[in-house]
N, CA, C and O atoms as a GROMACS GRO file, in nm:
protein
  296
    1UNK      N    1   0.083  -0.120   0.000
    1UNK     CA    2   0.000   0.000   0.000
    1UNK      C    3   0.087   0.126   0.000
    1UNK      O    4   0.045   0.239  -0.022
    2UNK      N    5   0.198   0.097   0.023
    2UNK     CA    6   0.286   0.262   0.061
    2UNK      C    7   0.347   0.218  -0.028
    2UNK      O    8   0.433   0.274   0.040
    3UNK      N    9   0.391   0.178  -0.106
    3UNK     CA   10   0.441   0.201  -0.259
    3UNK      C   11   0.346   0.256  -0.361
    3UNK      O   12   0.375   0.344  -0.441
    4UNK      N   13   0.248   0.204  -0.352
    4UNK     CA   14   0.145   0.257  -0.449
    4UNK      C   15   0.076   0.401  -0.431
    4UNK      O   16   0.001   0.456  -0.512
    5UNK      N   17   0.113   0.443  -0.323
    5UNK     CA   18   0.098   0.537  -0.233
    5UNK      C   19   0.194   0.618  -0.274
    5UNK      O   20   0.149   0.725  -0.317
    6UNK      N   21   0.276   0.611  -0.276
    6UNK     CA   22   0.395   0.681  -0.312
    6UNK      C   23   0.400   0.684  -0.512
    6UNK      O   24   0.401   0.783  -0.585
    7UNK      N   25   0.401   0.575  -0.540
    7UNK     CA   26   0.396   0.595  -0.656
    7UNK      C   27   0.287   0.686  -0.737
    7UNK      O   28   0.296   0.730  -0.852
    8UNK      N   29   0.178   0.703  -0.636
    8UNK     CA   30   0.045   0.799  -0.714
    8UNK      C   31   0.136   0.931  -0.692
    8UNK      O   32   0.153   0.992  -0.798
    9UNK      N   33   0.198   0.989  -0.582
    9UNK     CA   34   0.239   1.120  -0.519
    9UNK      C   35   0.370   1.137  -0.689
    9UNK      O   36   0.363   1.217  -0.782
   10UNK      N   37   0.436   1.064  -0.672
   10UNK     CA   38   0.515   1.087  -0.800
   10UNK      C   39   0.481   1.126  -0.918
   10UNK      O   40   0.532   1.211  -0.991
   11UNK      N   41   0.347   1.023  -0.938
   11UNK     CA   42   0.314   1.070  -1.096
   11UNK      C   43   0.224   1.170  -1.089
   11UNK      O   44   0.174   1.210  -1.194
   12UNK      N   45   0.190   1.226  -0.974
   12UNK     CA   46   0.118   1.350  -0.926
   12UNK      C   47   0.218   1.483  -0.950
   12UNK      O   48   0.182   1.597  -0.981
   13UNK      N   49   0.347   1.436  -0.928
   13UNK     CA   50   0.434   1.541  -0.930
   13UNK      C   51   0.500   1.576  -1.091
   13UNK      O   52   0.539   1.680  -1.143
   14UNK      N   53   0.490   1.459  -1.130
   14UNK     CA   54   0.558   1.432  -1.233
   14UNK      C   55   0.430   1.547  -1.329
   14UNK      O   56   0.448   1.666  -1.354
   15UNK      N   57   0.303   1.459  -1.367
   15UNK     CA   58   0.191   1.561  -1.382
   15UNK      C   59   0.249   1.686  -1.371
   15UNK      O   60   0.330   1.737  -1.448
   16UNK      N   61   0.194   1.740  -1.253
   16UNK     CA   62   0.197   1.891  -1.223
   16UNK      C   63   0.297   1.955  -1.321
   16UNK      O   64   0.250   2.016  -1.416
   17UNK      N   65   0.447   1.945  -1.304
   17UNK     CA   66   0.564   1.978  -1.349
   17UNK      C   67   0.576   1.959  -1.521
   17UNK      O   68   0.664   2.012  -1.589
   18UNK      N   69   0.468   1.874  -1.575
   18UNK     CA   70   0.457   1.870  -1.677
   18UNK      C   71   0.337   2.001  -1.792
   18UNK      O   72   0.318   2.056  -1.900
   19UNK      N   73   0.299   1.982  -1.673
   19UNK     CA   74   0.168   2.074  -1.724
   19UNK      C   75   0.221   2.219  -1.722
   19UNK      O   76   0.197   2.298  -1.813
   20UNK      N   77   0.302   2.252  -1.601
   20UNK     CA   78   0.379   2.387  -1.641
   20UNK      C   79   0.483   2.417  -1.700
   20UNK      O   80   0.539   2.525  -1.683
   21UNK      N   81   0.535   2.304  -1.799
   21UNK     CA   82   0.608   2.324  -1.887
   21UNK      C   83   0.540   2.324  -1.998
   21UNK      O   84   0.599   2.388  -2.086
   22UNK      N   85   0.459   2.287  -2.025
   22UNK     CA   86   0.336   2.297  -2.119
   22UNK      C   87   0.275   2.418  -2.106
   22UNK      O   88   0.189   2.421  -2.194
   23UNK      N   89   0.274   2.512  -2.048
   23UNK     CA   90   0.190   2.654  -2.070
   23UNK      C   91   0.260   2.712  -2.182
   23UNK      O   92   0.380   2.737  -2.193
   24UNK      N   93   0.164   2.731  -2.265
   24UNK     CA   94   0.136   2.825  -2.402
   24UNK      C   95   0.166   2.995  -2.362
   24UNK      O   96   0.231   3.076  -2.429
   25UNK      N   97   0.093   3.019  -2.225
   25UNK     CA   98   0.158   3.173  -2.206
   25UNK      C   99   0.070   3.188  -2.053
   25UNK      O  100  -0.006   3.110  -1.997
   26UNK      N  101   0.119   3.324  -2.017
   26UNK     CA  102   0.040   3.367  -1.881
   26UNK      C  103  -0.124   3.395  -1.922
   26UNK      O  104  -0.199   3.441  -1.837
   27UNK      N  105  -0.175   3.364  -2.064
   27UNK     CA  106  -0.324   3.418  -2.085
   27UNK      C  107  -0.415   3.300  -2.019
   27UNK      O  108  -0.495   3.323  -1.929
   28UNK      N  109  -0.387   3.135  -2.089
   28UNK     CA  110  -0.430   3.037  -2.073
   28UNK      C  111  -0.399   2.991  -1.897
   28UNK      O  112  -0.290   2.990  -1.840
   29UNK      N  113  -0.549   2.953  -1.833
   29UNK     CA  114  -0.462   2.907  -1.710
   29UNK      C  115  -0.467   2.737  -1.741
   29UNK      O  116  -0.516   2.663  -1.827
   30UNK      N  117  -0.402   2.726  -1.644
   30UNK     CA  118  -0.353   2.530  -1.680
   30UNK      C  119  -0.464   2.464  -1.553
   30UNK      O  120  -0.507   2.505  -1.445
   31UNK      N  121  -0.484   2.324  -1.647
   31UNK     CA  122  -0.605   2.296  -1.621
   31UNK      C  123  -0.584   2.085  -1.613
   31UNK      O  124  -0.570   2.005  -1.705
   32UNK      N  125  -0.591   2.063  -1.448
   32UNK     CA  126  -0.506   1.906  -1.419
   32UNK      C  127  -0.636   1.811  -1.454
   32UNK      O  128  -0.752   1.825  -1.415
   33UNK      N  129  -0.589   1.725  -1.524
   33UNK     CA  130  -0.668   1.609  -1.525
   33UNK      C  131  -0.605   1.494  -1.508
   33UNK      O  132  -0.516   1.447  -1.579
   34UNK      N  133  -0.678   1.424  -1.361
   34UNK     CA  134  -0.618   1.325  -1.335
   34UNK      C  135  -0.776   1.201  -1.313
   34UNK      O  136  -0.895   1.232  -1.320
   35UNK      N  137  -0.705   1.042  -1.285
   35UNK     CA  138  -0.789   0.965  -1.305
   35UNK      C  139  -0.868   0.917  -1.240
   35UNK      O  140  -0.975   0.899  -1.298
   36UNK      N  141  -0.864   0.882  -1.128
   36UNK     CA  142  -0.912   0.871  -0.948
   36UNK      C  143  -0.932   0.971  -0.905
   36UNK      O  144  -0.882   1.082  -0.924
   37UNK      N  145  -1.045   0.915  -0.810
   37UNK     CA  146  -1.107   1.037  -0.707
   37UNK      C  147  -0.988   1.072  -0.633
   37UNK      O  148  -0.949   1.189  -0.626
   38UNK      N  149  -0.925   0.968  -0.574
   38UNK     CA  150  -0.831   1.001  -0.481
   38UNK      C  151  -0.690   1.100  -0.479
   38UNK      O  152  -0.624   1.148  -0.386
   39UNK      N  153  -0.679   1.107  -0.629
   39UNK     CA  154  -0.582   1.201  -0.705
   39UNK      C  155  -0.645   1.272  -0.676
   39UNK      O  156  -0.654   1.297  -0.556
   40UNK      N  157  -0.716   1.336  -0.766
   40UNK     CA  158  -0.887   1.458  -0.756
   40UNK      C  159  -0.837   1.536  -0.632
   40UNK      O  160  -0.789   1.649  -0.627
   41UNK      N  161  -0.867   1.432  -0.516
   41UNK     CA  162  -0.860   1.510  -0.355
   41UNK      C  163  -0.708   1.532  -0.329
   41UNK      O  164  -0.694   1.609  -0.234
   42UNK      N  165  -0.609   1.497  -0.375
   42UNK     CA  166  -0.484   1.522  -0.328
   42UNK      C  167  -0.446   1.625  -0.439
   42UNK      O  168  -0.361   1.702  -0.392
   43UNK      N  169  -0.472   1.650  -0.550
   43UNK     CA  170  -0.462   1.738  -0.666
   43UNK      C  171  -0.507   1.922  -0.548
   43UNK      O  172  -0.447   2.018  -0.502
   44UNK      N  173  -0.620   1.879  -0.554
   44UNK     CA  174  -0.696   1.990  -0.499
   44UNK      C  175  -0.593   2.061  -0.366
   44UNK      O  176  -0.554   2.177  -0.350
   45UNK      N  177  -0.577   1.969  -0.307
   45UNK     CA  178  -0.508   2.002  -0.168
   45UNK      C  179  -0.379   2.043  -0.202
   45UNK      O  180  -0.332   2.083  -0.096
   46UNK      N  181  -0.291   2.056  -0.296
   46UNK     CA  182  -0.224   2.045  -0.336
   46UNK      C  183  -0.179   2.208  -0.433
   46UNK      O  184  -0.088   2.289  -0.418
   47UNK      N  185  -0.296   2.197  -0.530
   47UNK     CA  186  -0.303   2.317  -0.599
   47UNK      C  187  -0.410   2.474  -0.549
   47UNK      O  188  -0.394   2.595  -0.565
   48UNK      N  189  -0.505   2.397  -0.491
   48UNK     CA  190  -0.600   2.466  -0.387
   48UNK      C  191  -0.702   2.540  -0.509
   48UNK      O  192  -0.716   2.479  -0.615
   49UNK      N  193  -0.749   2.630  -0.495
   49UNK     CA  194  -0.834   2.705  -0.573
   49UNK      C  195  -0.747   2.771  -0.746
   49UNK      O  196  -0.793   2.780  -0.859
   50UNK      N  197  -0.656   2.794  -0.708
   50UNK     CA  198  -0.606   2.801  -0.874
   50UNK      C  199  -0.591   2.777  -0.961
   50UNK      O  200  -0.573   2.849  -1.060
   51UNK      N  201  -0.594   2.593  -0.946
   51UNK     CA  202  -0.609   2.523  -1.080
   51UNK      C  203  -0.735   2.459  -1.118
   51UNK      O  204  -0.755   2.381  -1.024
   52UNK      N  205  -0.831   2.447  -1.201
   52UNK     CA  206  -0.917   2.343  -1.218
   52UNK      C  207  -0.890   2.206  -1.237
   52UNK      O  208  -0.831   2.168  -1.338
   53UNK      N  209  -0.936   2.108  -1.130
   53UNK     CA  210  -0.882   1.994  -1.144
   53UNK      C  211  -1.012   1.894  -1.226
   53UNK      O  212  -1.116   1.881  -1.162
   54UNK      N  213  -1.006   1.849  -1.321
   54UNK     CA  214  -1.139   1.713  -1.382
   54UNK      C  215  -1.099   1.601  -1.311
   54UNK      O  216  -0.979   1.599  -1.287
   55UNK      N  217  -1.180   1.483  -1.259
   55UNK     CA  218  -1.167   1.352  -1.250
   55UNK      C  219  -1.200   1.294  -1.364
   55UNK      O  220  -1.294   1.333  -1.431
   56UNK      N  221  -1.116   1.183  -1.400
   56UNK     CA  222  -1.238   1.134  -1.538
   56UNK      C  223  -1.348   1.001  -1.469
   56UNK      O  224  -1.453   0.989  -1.531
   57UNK      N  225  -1.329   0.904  -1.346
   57UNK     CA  226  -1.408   0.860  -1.307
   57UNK      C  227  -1.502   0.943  -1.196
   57UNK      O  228  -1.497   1.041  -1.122
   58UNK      N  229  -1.594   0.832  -1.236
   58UNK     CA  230  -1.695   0.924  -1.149
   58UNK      C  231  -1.693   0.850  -0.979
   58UNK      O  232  -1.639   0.747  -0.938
   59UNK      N  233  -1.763   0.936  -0.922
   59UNK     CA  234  -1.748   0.846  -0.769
   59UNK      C  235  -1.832   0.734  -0.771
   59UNK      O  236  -1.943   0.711  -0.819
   60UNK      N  237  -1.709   0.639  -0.675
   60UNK     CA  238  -1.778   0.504  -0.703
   60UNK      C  239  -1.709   0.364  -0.834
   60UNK      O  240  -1.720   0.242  -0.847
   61UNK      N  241  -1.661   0.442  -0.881
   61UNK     CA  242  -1.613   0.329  -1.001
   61UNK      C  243  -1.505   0.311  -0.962
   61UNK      O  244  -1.424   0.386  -0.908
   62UNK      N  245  -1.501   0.123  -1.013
   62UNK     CA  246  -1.409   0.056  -0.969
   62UNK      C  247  -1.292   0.061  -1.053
   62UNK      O  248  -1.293   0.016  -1.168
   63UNK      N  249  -1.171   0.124  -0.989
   63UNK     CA  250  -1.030   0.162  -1.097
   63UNK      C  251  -0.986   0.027  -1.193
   63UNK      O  252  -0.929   0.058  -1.297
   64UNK      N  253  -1.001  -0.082  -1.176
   64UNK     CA  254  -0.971  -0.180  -1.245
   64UNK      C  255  -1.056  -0.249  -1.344
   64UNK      O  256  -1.024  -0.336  -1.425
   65UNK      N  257  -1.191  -0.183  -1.317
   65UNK     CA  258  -1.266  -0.210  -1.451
   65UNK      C  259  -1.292  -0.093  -1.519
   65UNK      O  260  -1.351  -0.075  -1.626
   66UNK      N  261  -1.247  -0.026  -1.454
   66UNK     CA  262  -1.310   0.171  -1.552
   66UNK      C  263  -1.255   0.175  -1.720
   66UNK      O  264  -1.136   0.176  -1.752
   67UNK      N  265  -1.318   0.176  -1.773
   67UNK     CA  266  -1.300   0.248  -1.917
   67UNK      C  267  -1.330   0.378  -1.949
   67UNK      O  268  -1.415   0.443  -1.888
   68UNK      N  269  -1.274   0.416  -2.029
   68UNK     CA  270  -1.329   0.581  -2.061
   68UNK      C  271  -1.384   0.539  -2.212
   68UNK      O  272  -1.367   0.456  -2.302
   69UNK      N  273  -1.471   0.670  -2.173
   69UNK     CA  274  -1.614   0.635  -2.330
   69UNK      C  275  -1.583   0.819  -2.373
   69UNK      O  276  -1.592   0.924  -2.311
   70UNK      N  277  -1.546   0.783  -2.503
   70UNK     CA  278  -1.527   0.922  -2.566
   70UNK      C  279  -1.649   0.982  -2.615
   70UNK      O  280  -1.716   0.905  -2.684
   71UNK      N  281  -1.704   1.116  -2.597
   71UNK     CA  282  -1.825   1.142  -2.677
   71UNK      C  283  -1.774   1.233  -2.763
   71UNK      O  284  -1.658   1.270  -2.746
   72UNK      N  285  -1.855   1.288  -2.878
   72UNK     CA  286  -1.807   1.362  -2.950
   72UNK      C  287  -1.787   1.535  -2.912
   72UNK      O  288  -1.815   1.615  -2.824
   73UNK      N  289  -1.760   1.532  -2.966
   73UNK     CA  290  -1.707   1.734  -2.893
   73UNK      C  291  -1.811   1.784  -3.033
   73UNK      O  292  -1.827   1.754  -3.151
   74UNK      N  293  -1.875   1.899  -2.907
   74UNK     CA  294  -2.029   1.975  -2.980
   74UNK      C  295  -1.991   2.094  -3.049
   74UNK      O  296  -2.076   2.162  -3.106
   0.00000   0.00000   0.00000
C-alpha cells in the first residue's frame, strides 16, 4: 500500500511539473486532469483554488474495470 501510495504522489508530481512546462503563455490558465477520485482530492489540496482539477471517473467506479467512453465534442 505505501508504494502505491507513493507511486500515485510521484506521478502526481511528475503531472503537475509537466503541465507547467506545457503553458502556451500567462493568458491560458492550466487545467489538471487526473484519473481517481483520490488524485482529484490530493490534486486539490495540493493546488488549492487556482487550478481546475477534472476527474475522469466518477465516484464510485471501480479503478480496475473503468474504461473511458469518448463522446463527440459539440
Amino acid at each position: 500500500m505505501k508504494r502505491t501510495a507513493t507511486r500515485a504522489v510521484l506521478a502526481l508530481i511528475t503531472a503537475l511539473l509537466t503541465l507547467t512546462a506545457c503553458s502556451a503563455g500567462a493568458q491560458q490558465r492550466p487545467h489538471v486532469v487526473v484519473t481517481t477520485n483520490i488524485l482529484g482530492d490530493i490534486t486539490r489540496q495540493i493546488v488549492g483554488d487556482d487550478v481546475p482539477v477534472s476527474v475522469l471517473m466518477t465516484p464510485g467506479a471501480d479503478p480496475h474495470s473503468f474504461g473511458i467512453t469518448l463522446t463527440p465534442a459539440s
